[in-house]
N, C-alpha and C positions, 0 to 999 in steps of 0.2 A: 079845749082842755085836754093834759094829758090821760092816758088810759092804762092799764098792764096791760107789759108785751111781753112779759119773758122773767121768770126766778132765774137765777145762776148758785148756780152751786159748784162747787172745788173739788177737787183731788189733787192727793199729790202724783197719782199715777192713772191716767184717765182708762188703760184698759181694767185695771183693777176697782177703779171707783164705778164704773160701769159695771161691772159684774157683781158689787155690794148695790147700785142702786139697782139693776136690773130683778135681783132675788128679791128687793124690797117691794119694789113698783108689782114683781107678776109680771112685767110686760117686758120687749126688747126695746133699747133704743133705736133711736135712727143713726146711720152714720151722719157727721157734721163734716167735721174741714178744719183749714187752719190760719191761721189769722197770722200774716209775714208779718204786719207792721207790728204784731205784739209778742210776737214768739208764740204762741200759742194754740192748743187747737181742742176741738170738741166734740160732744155728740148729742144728740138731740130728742124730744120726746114731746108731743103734739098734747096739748090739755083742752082743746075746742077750739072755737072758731078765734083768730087773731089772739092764741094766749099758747105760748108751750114752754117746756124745761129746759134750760143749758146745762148739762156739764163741762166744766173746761177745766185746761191743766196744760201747765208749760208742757212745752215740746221740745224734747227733748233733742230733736235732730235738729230744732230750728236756732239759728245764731241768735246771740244777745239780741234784743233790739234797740236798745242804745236812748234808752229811754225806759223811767218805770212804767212796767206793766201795770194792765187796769186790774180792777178788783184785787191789789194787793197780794196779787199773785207771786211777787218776789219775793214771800214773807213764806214760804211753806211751812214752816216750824210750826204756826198758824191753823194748820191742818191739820186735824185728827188725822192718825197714819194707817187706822183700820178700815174709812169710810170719809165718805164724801160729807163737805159740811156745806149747807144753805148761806150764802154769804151776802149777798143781797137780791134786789129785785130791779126792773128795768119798767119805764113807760114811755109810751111811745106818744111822739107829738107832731101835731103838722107846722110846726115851725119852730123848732128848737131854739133858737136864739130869745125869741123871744119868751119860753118857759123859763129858759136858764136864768134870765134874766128878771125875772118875776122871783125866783124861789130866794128866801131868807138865809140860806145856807149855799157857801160856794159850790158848785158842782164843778170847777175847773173847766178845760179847754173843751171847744169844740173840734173834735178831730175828723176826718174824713176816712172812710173805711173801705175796705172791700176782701169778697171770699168769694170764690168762684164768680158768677154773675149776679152776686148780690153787693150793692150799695147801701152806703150810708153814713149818718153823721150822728155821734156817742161824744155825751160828755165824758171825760177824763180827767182829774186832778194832777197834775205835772209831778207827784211824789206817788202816785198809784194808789192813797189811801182810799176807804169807804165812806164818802160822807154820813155823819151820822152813826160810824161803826155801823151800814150796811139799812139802816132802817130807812133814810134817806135816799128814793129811786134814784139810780142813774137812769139821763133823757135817752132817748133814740129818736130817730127821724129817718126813715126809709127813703132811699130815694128810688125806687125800681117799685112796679106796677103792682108784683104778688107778694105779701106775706109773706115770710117765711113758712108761718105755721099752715098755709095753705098747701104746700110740699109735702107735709108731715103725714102717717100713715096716722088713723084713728084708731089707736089703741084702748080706748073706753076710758080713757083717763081725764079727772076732772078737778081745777082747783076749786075745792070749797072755799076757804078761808085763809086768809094773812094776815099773824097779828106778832106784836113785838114786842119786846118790853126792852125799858132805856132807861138810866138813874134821872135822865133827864125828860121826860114826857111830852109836858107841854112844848119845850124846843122840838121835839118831831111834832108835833100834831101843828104845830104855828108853818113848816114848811109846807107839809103835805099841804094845809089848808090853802098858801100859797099858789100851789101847783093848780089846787083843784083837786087832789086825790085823798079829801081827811076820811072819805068814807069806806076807801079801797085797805088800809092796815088798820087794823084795832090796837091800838097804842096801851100799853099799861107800864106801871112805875116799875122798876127793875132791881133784880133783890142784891144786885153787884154792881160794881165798873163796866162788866162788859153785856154791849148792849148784846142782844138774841132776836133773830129771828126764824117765825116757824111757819109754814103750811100746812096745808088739811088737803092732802090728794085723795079723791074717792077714787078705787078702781075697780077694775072689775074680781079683784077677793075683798073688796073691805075699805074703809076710809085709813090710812098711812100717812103718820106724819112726819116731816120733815124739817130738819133746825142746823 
């Protein structure tokens, strides 16, 4: 079954949304990298064993990729312009095709990836959207030995809780359940259109939450 591997969260400016999550979290990030095939790149924040933070955010130096970015990254408008926004969540599986293909809601292609000496294989929807508006995991499937979050410095950072709210409920909780992950987001009815997602990072000043 799959498992969380990873929140992703947005900016429109990643040094700038790194210094608004930085003052939020208490802690520093890690440096990350940058992803050619999607124009994009990031930085990083360790939550415990096999679980840490992304922020990512077009790059600016990097050309089109000629193809829409993942997590709707082409949409900046999207983006609060003072702060980084929680856009969705990532889980990780030991044979992605075959999750993919179990879950009730399209997750799109399976692409192939790579960032420094790390591999791997991410669904991706061919238009960039977030399934589920973002309550719906994107899979991962690692194909290299270490974790990511195994590289990661332990900054005392911990996710408590993930929970979501959608106008449509039972349609997320029937995917997750799918996956195998109905017990990993707390799903509740959504008081709009647009779904929301939140965390609960405990750190070392206090539990912080994130949406």
């Amino acid at each position: 079954m799959a498992v969380p591997d990873h929140l992703v969260l947005a900016a429109r400016d990643l040094d700038q949304g790194a210094t608004w999550l930085e003052d939020r979290l208490g802690v520093p990030l890690a440096d990350g990298g940058r992803h050619t095939r999607m124009g994009t790149c990031n930085r990083l924040l360790g939550l415990g064993e096999g679980l840490y933070l992304e922020l990512i955010a077009i790059d600016p130096q990097a050309p089109p990729p000629g193809r829409a970015r993942w997590f709707g990254l082409d949409r900046p408008e999207d983006l609060p312009a003072d702060r980084p926004r929680l856009l969705t969540w990532v889980a990780r599986s030991d044979d992605i095709g075959r999750e993919a293909a179990a879950s009730t809601e399209d997750l799109g292609e399976i692409l192939s990836m790579e960032r420094g000496d790390y591999r791997w294989r991410i669904t991706a929807p061919p238009d960039g959207h977030l399934p589920g508006g973002g309550l719906v995991p994107t899979l991962i499937q690692w194909d290299v030995p270490l974790h990511p979050a195994s590289r990661l410095p332990d900054a005392g950072c911990r996710l408590m809780k993930l929970e979501g709210f959608h106008p449509q409920p039972a349609r997320i909780r029937g995917v997750l359940s799918a996956l195998g992950l109905a017990s990993r987001l707390d799903v509740h009815p959504g008081t709009d259109d647009a779904p929301q997602l939140v965390a609960y990072v405990r750190t070392p000043g206090g539990l912080v939450e994130l949406d």
